[in-house]
N, CA, C and O of each residue as an XYZ file, in Angstrom:
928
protein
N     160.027    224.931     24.276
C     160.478    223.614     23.850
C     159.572    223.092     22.732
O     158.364    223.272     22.580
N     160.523    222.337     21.916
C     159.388    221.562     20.835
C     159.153    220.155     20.954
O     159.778    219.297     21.578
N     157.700    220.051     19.932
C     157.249    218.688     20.186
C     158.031    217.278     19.782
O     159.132    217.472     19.267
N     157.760    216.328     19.887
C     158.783    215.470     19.604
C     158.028    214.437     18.190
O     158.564    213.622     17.440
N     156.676    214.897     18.274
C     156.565    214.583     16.993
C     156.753    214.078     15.397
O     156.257    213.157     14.749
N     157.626    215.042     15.122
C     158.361    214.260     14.221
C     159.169    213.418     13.970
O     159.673    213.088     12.896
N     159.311    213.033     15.035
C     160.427    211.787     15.365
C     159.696    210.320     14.991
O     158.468    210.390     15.039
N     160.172    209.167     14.672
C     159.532    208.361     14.854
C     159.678    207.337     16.322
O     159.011    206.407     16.774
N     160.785    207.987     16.713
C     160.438    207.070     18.436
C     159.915    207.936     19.257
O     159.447    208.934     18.709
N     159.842    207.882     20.376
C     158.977    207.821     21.473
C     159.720    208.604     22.625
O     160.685    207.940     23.003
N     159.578    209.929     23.385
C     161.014    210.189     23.966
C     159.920    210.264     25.713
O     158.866    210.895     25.637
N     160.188    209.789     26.726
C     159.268    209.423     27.942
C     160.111    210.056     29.419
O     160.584    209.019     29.884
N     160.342    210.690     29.944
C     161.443    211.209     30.794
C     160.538    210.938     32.577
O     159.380    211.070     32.973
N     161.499    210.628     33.041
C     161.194    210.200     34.610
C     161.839    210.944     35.790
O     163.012    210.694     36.068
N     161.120    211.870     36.519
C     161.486    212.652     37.279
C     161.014    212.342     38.728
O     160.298    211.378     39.000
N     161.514    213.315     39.704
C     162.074    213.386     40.571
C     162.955    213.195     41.940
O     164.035    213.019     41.376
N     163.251    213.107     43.262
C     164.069    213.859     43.775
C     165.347    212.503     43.872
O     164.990    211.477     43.295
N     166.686    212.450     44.510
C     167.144    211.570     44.299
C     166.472    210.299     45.640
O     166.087    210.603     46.769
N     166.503    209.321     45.214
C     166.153    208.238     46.227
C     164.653    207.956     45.821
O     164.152    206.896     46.196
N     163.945    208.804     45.113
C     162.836    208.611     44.569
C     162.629    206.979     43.709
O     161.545    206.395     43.688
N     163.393    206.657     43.309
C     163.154    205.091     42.435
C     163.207    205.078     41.208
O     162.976    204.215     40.361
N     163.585    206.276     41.173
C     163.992    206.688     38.578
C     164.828    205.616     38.460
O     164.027    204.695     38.296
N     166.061    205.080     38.435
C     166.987    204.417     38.260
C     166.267    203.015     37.944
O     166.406    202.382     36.898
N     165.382    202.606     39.164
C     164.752    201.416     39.315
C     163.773    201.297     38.051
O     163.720    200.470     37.140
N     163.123    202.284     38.305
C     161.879    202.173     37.418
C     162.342    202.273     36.012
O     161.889    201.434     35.234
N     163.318    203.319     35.479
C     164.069    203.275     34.218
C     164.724    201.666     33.868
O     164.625    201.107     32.775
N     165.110    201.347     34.562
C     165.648    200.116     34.642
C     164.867    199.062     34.369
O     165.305    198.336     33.477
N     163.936    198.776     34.813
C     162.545    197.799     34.822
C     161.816    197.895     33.539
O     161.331    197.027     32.814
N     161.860    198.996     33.465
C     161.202    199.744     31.915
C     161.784    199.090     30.620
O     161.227    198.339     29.820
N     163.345    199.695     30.639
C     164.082    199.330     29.947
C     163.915    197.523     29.881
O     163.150    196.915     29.133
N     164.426    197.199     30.423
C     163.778    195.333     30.474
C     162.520    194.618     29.890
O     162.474    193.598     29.201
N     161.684    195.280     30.265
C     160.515    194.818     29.939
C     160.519    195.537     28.252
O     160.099    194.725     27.428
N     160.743    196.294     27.920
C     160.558    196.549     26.143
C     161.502    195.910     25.651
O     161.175    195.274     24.650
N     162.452    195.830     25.924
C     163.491    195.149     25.290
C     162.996    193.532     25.093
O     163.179    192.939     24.030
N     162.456    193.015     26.072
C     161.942    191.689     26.172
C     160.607    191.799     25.256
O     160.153    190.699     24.941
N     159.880    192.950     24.760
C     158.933    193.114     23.643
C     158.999    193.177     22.662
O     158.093    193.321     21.841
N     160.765    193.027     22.420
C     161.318    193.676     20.812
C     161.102    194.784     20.615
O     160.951    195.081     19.429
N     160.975    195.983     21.729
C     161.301    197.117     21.374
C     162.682    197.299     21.808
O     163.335    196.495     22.474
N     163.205    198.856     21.205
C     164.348    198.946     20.402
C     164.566    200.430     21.853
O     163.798    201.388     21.763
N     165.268    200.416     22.633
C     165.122    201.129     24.130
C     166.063    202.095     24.526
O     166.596    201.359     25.357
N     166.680    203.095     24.612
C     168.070    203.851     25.007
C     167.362    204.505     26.909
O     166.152    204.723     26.972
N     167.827    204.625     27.608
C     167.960    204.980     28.767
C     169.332    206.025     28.788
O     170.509    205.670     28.725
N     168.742    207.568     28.907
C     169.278    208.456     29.132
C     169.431    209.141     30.442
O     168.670    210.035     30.814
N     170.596    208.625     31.237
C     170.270    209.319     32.421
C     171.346    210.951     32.384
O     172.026    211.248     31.402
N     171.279    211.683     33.474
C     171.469    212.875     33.803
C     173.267    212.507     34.494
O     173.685    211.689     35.313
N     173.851    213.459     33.758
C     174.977    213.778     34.411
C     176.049    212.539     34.285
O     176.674    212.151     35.272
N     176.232    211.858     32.774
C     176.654    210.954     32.587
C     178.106    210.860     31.646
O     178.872    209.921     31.428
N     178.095    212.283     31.208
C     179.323    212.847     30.090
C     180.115    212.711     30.618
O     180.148    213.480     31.579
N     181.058    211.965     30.537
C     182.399    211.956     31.888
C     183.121    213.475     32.410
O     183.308    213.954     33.529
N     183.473    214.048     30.756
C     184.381    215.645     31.138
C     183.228    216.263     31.788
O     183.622    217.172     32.519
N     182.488    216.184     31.801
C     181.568    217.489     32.646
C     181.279    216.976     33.950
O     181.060    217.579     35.000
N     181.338    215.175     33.569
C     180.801    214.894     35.473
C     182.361    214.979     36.195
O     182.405    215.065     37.422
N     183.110    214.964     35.732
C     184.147    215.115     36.594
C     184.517    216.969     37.257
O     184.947    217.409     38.323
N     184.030    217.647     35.850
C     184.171    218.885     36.545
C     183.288    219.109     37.483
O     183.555    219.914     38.375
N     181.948    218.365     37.449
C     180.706    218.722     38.388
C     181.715    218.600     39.944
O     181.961    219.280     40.940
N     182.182    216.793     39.142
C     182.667    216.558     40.864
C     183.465    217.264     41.550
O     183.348    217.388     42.770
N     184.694    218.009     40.616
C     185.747    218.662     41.272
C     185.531    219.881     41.902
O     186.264    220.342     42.777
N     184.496    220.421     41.447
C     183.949    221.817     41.438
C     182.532    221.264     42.881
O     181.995    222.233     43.418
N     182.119    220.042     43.310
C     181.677    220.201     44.516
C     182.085    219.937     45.522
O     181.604    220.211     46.621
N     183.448    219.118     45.167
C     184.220    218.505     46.242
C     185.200    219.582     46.933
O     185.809    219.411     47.989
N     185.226    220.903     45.987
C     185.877    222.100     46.479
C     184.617    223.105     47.265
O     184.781    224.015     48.078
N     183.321    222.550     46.676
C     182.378    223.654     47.306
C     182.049    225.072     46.397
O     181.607    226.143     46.813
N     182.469    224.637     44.856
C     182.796    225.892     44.523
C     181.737    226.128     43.351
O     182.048    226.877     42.425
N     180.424    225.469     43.379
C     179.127    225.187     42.487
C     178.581    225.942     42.888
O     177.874    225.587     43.832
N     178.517    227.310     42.529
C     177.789    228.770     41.953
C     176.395    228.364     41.514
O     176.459    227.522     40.619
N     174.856    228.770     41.937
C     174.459    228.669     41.068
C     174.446    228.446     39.891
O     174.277    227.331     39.397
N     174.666    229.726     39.141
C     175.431    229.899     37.932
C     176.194    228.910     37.131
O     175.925    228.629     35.963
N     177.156    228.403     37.823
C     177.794    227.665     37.342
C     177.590    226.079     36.766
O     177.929    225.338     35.843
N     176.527    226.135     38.395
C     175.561    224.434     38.276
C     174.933    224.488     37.015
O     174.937    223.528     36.244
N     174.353    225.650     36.753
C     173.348    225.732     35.450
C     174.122    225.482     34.378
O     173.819    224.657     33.516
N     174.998    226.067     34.372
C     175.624    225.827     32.714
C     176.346    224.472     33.028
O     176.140    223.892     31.962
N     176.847    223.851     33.569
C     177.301    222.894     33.943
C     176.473    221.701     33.627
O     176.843    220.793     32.883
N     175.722    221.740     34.029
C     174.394    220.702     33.600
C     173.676    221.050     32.593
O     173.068    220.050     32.212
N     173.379    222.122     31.841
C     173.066    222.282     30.274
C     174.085    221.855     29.470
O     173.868    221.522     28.304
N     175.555    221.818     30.137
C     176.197    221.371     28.594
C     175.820    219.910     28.873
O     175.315    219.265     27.954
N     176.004    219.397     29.944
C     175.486    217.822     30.600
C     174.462    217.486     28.992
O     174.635    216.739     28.029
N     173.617    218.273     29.301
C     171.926    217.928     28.942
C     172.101    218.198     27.377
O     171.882    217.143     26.782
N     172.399    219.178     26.549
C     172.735    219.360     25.306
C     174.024    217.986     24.800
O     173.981    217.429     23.703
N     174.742    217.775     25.540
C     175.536    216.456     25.143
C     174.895    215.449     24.630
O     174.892    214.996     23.486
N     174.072    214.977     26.065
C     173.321    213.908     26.084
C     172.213    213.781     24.447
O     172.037    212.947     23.558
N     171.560    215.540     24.897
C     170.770    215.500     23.688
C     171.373    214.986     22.077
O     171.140    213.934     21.482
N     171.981    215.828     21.779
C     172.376    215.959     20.418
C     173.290    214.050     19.999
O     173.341    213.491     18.904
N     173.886    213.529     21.430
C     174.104    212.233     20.974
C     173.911    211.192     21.479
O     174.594    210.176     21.348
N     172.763    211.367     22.240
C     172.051    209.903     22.208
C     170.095    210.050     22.248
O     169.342    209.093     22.070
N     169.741    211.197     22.469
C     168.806    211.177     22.593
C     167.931    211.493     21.055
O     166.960    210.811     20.729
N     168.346    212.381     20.399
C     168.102    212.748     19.397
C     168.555    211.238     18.271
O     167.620    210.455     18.105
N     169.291    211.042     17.884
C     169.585    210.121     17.078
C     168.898    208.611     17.727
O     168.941    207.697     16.903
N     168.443    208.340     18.722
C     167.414    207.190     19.172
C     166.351    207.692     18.663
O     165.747    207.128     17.751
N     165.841    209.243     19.380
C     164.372    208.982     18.317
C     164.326    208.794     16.669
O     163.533    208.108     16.025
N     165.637    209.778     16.088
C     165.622    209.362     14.430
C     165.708    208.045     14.771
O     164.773    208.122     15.569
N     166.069    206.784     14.852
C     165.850    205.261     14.961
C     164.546    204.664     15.107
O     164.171    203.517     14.861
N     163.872    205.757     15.594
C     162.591    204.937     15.588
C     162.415    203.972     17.604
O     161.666    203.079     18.001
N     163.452    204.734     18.263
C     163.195    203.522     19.590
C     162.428    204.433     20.273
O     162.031    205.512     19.833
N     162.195    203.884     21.557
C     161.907    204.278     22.893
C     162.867    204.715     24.156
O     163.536    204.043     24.940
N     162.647    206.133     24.017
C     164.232    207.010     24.568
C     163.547    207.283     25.993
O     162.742    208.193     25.796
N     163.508    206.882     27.403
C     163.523    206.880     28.410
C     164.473    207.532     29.139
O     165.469    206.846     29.372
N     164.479    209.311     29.834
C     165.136    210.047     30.191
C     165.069    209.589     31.775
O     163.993    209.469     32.361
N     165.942    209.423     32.200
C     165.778    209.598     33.359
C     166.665    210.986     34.540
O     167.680    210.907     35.231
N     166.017    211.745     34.378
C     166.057    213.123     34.762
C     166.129    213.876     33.461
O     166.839    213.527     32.518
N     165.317    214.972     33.474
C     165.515    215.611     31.843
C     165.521    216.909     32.845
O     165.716    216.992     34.057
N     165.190    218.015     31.714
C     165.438    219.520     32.332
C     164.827    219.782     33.293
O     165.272    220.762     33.889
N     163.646    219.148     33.888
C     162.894    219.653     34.811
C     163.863    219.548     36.210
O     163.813    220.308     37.178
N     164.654    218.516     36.043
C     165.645    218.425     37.442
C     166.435    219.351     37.812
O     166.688    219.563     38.998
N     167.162    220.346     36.364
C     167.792    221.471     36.205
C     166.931    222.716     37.225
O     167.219    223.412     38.200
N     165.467    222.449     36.137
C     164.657    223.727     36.582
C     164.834    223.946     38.233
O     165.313    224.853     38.913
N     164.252    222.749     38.512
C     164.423    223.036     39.941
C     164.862    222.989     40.963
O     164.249    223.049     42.029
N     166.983    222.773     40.645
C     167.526    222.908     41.219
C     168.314    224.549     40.837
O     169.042    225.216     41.573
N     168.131    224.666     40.288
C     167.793    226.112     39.579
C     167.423    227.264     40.680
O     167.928    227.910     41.598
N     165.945    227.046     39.818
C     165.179    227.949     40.944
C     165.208    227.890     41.921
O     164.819    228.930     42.453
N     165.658    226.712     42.952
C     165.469    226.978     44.470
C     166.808    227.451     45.199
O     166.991    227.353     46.412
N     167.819    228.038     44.179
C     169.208    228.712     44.118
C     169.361    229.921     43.770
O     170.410    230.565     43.788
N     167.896    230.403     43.312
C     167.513    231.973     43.024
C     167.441    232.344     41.783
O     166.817    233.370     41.513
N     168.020    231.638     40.840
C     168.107    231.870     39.473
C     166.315    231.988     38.970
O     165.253    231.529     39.390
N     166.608    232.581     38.221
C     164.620    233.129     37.827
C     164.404    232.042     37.000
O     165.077    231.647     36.048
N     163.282    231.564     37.527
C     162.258    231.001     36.101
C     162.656    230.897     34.433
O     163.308    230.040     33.836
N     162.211    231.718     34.110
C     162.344    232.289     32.672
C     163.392    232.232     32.161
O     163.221    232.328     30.946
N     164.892    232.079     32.518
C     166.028    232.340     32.529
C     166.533    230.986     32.316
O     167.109    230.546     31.321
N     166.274    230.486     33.239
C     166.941    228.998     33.480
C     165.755    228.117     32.385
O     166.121    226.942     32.350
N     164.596    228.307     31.584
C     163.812    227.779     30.666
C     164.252    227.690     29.146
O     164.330    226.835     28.263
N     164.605    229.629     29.402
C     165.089    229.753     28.250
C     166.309    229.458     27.766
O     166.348    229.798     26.584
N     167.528    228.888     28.200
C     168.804    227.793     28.346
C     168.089    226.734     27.682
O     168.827    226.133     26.902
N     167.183    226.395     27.710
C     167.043    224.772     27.380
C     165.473    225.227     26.262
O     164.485    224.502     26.380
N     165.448    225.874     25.723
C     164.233    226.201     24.645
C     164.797    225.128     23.416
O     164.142    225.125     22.374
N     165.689    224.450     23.487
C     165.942    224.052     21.782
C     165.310    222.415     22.709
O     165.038    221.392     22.080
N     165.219    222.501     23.885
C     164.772    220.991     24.398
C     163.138    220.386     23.587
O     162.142    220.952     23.138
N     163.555    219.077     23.721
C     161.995    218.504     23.017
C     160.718    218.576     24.841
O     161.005    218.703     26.032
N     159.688    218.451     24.267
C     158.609    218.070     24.885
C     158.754    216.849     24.564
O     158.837    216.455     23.401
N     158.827    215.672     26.228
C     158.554    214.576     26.188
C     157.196    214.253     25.985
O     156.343    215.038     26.399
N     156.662    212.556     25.045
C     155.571    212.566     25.232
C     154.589    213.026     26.479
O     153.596    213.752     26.528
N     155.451    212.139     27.632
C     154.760    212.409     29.009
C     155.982    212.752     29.576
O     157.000    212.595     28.902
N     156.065    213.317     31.014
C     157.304    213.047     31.784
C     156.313    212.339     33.366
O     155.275    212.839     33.800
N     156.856    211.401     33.807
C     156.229    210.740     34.952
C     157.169    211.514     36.416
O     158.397    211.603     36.414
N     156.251    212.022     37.611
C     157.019    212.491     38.548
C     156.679    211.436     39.347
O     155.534    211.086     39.635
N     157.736    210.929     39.705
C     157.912    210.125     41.223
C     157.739    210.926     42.270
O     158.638    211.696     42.608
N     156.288    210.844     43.082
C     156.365    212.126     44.587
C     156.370    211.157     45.231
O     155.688    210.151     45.038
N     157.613    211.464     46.588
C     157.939    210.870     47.971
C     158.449    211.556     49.163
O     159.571    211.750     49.632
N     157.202    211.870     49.508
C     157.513    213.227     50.755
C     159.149    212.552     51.273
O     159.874    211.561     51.183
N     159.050    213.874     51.834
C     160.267    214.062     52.097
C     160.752    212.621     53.263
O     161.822    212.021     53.164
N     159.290    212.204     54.679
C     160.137    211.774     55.633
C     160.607    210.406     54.860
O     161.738    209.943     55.003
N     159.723    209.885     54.122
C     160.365    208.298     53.408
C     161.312    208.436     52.787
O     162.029    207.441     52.690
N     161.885    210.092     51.880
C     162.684    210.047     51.232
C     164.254    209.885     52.531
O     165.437    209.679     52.259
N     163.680    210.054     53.708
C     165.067    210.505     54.547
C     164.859    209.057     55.503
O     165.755    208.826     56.315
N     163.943    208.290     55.438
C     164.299    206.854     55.667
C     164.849    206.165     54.739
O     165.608    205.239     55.020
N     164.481    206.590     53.149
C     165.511    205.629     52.541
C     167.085    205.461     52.551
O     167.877    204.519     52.586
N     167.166    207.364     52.484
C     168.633    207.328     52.782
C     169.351    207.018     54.011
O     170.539    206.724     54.149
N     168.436    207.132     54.871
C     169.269    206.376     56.131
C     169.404    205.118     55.991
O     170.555    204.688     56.062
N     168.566    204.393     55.810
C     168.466    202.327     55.394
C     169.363    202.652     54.582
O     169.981    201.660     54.968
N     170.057    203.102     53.798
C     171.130    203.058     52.641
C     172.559    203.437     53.237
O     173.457    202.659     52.914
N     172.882    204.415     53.985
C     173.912    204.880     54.969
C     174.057    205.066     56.291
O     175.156    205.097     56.844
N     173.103    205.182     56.794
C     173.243    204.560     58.449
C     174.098    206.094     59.104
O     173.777    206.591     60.183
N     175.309    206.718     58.116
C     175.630    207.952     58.827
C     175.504    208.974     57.623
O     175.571    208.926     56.394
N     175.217    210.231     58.929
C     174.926    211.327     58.250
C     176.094    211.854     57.267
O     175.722    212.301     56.183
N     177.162    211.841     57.490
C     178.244    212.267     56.646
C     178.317    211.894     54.675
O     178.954    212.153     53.654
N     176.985    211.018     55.277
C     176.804    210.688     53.193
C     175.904    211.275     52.781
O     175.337    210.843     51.777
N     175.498    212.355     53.351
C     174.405    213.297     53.032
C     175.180    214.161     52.056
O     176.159    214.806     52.431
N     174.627    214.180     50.474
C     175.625    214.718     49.650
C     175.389    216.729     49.967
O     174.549    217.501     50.428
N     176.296    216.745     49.559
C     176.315    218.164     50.191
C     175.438    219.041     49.174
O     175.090    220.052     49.783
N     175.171    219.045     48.464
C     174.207    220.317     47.294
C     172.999    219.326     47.560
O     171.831    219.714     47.542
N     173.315    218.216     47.769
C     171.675    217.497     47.708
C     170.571    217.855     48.556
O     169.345    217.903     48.455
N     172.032    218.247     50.014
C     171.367    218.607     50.996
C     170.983    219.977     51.507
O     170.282    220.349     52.448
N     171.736    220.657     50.492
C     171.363    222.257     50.481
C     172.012    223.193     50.822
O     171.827    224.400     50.667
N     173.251    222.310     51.577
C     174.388    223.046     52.178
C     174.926    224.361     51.637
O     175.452    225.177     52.394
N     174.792    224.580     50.271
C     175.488    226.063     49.903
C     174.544    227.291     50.213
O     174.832    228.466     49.986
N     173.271    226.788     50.816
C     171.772    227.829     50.682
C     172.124    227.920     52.389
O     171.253    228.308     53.168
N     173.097    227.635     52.725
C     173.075    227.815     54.249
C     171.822    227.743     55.045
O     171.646    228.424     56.055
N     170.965    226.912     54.572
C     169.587    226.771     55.167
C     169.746    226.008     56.969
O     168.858    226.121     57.814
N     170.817    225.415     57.150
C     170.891    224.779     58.160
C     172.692    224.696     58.392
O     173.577    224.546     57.549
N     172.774    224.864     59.894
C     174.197    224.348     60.227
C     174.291    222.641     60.041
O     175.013    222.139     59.179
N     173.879    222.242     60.503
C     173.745    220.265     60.778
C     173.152    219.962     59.147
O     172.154    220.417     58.587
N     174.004    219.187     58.748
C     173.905    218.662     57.368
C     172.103    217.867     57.176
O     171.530    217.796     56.088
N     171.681    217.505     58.123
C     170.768    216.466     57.925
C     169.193    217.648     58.166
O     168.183    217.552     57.468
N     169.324    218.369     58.962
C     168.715    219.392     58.764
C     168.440    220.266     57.999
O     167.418    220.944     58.101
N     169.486    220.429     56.915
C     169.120    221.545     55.720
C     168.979    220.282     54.697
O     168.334    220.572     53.689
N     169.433    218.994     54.753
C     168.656    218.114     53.439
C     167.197    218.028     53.686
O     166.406    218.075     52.744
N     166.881    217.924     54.695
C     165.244    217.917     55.077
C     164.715    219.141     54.272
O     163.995    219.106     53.274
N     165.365    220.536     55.092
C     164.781    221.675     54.229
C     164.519    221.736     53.144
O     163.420    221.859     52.603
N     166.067    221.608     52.504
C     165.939    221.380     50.961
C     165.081    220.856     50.472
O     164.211    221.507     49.895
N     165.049    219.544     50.541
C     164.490    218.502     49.855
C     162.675    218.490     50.072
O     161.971    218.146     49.123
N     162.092    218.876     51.325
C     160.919    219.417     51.092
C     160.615    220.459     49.998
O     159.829    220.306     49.063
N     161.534    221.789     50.328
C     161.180    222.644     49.054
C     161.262    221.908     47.443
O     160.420    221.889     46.545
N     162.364    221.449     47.502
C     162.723    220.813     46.077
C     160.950    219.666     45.363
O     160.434    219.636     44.246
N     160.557    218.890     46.763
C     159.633    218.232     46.507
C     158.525    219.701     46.030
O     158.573    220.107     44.869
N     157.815    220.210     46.810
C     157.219    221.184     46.595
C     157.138    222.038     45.288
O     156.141    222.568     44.798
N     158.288    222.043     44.891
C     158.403    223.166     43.594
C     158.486    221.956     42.333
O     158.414    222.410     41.192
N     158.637    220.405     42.478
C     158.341    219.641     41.803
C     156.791    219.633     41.244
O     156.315    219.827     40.126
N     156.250    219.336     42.457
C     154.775    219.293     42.568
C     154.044    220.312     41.587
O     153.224    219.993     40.726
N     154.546    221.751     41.912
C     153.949    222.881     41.049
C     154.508    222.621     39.529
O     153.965    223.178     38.575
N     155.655    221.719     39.360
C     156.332    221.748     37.957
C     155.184    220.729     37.345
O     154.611    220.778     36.256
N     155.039    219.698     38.541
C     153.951    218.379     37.435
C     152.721    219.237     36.900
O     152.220    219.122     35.782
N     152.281    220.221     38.019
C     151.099    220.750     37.430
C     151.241    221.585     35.819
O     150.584    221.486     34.783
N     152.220    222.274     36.146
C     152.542    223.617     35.499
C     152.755    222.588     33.884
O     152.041    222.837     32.912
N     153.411    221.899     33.860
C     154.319    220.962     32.489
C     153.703    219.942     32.087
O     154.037    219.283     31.102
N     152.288    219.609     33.156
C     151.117    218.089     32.619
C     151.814    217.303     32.928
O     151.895    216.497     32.002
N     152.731    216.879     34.157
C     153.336    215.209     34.380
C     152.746    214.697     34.571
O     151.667    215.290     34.593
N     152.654    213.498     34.840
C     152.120    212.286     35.578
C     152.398    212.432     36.706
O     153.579    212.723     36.895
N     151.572    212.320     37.851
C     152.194    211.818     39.020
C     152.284    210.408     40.089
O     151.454    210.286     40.989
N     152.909    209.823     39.967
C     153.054    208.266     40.515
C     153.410    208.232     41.954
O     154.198    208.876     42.647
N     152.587    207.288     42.170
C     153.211    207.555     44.165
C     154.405    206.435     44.414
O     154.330    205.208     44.481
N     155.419    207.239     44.515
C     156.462    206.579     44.750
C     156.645    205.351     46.315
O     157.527    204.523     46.545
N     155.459    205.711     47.089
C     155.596    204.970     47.878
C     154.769    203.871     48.138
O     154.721    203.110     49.104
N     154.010    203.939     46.906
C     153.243    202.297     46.222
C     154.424    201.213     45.981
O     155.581    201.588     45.790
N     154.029    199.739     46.004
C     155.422    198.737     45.588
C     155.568    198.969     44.078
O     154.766    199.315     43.210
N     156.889    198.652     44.071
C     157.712    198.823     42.955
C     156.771    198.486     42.002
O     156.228    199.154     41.123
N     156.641    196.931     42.449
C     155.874    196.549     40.934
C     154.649    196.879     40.465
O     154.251    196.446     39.383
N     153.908    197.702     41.255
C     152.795    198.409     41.116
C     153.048    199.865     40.174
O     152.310    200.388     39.340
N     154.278    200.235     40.632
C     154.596    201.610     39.841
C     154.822    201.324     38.593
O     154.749    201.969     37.547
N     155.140    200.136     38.897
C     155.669    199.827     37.276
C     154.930    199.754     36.301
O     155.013    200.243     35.174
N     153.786    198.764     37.049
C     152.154    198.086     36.302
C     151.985    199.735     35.788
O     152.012    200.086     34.609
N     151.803    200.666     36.995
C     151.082    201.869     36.151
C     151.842    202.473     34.607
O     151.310    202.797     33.545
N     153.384    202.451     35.058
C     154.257    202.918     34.095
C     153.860    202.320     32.834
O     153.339    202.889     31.874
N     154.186    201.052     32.968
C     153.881    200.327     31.708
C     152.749    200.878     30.621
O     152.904    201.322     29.483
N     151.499    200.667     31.453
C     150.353    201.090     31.002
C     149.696    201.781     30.288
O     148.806    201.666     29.446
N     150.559    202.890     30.986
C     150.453    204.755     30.300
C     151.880    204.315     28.725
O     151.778    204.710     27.563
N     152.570    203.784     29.074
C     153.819    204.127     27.894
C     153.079    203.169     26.600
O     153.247    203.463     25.416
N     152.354    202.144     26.995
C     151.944    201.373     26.567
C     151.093    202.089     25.071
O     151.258    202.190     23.855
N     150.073    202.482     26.203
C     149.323    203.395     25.599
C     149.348    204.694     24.453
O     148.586    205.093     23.573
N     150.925    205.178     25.105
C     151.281    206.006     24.393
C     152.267    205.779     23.313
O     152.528    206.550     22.389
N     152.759    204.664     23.546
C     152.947    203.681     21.981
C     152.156    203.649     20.691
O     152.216    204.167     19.577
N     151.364    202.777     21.374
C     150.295    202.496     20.267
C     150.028    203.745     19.515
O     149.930    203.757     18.288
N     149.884    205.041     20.441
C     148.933    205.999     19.870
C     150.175    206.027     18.723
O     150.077    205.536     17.599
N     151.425    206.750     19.293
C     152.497    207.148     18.518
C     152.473    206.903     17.235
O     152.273    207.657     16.282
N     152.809    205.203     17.323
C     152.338    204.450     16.252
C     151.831    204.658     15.118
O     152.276    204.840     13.984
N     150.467    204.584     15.760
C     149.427    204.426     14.845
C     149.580    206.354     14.066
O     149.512    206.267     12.840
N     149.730    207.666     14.479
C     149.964    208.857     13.848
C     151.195    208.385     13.100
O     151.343    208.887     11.985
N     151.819    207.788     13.379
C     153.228    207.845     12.524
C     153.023    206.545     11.500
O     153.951    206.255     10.745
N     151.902    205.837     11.490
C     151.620    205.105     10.750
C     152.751    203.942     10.404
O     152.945    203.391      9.320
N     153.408    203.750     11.618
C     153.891    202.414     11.943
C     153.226    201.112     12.568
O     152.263    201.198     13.329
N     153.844    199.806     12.172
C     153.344    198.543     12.627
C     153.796    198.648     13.817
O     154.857    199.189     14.126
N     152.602    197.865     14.937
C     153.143    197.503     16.350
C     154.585    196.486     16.373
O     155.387    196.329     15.452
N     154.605    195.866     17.760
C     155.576    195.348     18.037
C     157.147    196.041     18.280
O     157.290    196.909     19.141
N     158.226    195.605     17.495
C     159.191    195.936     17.891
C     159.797    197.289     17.113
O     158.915    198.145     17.061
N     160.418    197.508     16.806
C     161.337    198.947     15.961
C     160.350    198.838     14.327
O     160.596    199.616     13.404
C-alpha cells in the first residue's frame, strides 16, 4: 500500500469488531471538525448500494464463499476509494474511514484465505495516517449485543461465524468467532502500527484520546504540506 502523502487531506481509518463504537466515535469526530471549520467526509464500509444488496442477497441465501466475500467487499472498498475517498483527500479534508481493509483482512483470514493473497487485492490501497483499533473483549462485546436485542436470533449469521461451522447454537460460534476475529485484530494493530483505544473506557474519554492524536496529526500534516491551520 501507498503513503497518503501527497494528498493534501488527511485520510484516519477506525477499526474494529462490530458493536465496538466506530459508528459513534466516527460520528463524534465528524462533529467536532466540522464545528472547527474543518472540511470532513466519513467513509464507512459496505455502503455502495449494488454491492450491499448483493452482499445481502448472497447472505440471506447463505451463499458467501469465502471467496466471494473477498471480492465482494474489494469492489465495496475500490468504489468507495476511487469516489469518495480519494477525491476528499485531493480537497484538502479530513477523510475518516470507518472500517478500511483491515476489516477485509480479517475476515478474510479467519475463512482460510492466506495472508498475502487477500493483501495483495488491495496493494493500490493508501496507508492511513494512523488507523485507531477499538479492542473490546469479546464478553462486553456480547453484553452489548444482548442490551441491543434481548434474542439470540439477531445474531447476524457470518458475524457469528456460522459458515465456519464452529458451533451448532448461533450464540456459541459468535463468541468463537468473534474472540478469534478480536485476536487476529490485535496481531493486525501490532503488525500495521494502530493505535489501540480501549473501547471500554466512556465514550467521551475515547473521544478526548481520538481527538488528540488526529489533532496532532493535523497540525503535523499541515505544517509538511505547508498549509495554514484552521479550516480547509
Amino acid at each position: 500500500m501507498e503513503r497518503t502523502s501527497q494528498y493534501p487531506g488527511l485520510l484516519i481509518a477506525i477499526e474494529g469488531t462490530d458493536g465496538s463504537g466506530k459508528t459513534t466515535q466516527a460520528e463524534l469526530l465528524k462533529h467536532y471538525y466540522l464545528s472547527r471549520g474543518v472540511a470532513v467526509v466519513v467513509s464507512a464500509c459496505n455502503t455502495v448500494e449494488l454491492i450491499r444488496r448483493a452482499i445481502s442477497d448472497l447472505k440471506q441465501q447463505n451463499f458467501l464463499d469465502p471467496l466471494t466475500f473477498s471480492f465482494l467487499y474489494a469492489a465495496d472498498f475500490v468504489d468507495r476509494f476511487e469516489h469518495q475517498i480519494i477525491p476528499a483527500l485531493e480537497a484538502g479534508q479530513l477523510v475518516i474511514a470507518e472500517q478500511y481493509v483491515y476489516t477485509v483482512f480479517g475476515r478474510a483470514i479467519l475463512r482460510g484465505i492466506a495472508p498475502e493473497w487477500i493483501a495483495n487485492i488491495f496493494d493500490f490501497a493508501l496507508v492511513p495516517a494512523k488507523t485507531f483499533y477499538l479492542d473490546l473483549p469479546v464478553e462486553s462485546l456480547l453484553e452489548r449485543i444482548h442490551w441491543k436485542t434481548r434474542q439470540e436470533r439477531f445474531f447476524d449469521y457470518y458475524e457469528a461465524g456460522m459458515d465456519m461451522n464452529l458451533s451448532s447454537r448461533k450464540k456459541d460460534s459468535f463468541v468463537i468467532y468473534q474472540r478469534r476475529l478480536i485476536e487476529l485484530y490485535r496481531e493486525m494493530a501490532q503488525s500495521y502500527g494502530m493505535e489501540t483505544v480501549d473501547a471500554m473506557a466512556p465514550i467521551h474519554r475515547q473521544q478526548k484520546t481520538l481527538r488528540g492524536k488526529i489533532d496532532n496529526l493535523l497540525a503535523t500534516h499541515r505544517k509538511g504540506m505547508g498549509l495554514a491551520g484552521g479550516g480547509r
